[in-house]
C-alpha positions in Angstrom: 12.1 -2.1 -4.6 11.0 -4.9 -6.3 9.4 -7.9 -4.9 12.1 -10.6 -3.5 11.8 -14.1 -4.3 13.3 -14.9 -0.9 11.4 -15.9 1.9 10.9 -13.6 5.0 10.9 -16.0 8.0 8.6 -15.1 10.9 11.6 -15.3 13.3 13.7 -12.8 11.5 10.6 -9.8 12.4 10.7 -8.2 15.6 8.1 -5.7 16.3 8.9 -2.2 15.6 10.7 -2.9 12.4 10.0 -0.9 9.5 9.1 -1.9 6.4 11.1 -0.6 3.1 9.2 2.4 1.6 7.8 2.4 -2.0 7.5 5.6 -3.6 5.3 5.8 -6.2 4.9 9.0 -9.1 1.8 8.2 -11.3 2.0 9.9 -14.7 -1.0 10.8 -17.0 -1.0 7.7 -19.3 -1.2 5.4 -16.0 -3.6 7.5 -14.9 -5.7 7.5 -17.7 -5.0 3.2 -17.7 -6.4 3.1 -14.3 -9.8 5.0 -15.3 -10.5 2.7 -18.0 -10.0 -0.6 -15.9 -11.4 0.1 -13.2 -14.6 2.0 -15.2 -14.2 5.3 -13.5 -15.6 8.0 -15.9 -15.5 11.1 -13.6 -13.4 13.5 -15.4 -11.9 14.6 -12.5 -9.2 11.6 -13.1 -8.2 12.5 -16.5 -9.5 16.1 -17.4 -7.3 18.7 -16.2 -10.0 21.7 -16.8 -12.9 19.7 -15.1 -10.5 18.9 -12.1 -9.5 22.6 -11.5 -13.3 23.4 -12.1 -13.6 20.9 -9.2 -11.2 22.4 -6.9 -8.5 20.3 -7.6 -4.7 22.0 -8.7 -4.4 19.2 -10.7 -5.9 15.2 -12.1 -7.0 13.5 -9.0 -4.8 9.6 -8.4 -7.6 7.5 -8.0 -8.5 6.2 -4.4 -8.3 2.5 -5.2 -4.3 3.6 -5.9 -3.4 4.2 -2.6 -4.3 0.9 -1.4 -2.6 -0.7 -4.3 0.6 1.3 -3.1 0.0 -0.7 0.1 -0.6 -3.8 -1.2 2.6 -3.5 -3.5 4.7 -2.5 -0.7 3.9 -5.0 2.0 4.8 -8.1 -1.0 7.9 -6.4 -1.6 8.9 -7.0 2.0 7.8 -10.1 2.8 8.6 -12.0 -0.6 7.3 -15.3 -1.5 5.6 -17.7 0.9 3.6 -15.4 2.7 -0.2 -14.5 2.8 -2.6 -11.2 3.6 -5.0 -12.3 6.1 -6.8 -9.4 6.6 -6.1 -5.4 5.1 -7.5 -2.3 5.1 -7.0 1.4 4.7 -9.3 4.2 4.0 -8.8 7.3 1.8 -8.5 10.2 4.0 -6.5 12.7 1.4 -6.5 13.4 -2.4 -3.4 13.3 -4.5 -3.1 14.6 -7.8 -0.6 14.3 -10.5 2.7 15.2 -10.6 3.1 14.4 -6.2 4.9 11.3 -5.1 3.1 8.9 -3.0 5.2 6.9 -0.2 3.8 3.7 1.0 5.2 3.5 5.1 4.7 0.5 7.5 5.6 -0.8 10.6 5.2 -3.9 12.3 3.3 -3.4 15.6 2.9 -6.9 17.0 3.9 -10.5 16.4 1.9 -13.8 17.8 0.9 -17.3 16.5 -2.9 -17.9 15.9 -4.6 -21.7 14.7 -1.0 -22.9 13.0 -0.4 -19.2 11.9 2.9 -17.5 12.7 1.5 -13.8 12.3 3.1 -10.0 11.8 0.5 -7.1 12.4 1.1 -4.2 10.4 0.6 -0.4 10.9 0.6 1.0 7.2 0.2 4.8 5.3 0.4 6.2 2.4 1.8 9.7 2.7 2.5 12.8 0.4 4.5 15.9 0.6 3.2 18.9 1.5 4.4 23.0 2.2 4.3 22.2 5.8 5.1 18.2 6.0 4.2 14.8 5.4 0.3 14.3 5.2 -1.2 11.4 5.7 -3.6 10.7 2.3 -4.5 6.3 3.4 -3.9 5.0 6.9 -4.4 1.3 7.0 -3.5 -2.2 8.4 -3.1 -5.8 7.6 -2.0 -9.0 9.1 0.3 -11.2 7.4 0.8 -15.0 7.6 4.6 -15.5 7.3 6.6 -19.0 7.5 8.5 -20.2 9.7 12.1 -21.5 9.5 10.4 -24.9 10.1 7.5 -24.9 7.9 5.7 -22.9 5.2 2.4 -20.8 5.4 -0.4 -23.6 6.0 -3.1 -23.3 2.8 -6.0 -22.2 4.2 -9.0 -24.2 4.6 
């Protein structure tokens, strides 16, 4: 899903609505992008042999990724005209190539805060496993969202 250009009004969220998954398949050549930008040299990211050697079945996604799959997701849903106050997840699980990473969300609570019309967001990124889903980032954010009435204030 790409991102929408429309506006998602802070009246149109209740709380337990979930946000649109993005599923994400990294290939090699992306993978091997990400290690140069982000100057990470360990070999586990890019060199099959050193990864197994490692105990890895396979090249290691980078940790930064997951949050990025995140990131990517929650714009998708709320579109123009909002802003990330505050995010977070943490890396609890590797993924390697060739596994499918699904960025998950739900909205837990709603409120208004300084001129702020806010969503609080449960967030994962999850894989496929033998035996189920596992959870690879947990995470959270709050997002500023407009109002039917008036736009995100700029902050100060």
């Amino acid at each position: 899903m790409a991102e929408t250009l429309q506006p998602l009004y802070w009246e149109d969220v209740r709380v337990g609505d979930a946000l649109p998954t993005l599923e994400v398949t990294i290939g090699a050549a992306q993978l091997f992008q990400l290690s140069a930008v982000m100057h990470l040299a360990h070999r586990i990211h890019f060199d099959l042999d050193w990864a197994r050697h490692e105990g890895y079945p396979h090249c290691v996604i980078h940790a930064p990724f997951h949050g990025e799959v995140l990131v990517q997701m929650v714009r998708n849903w709320a579109g123009i005209g909002s802003w990330m106050r505050r995010f977070n997840y943490q890396n609890r699980n590797y993924a390697v190539l060739g596994e499918t990473l699904r960025g998950e969300g739900t909205v837990t609570a709603k409120h208004q805060d300084q001129g702020y019309s806010l969503v609080e967001l449960e967030l994962a990124v999850t894989k496929a496993t033998e035996g189920g889903r596992v959870t690879t980032a947990p995470g959270g954010a709050t997002l500023a969202l407009p109002t039917r009435s008036a736009p995100v204030p700029i902050p100060t």
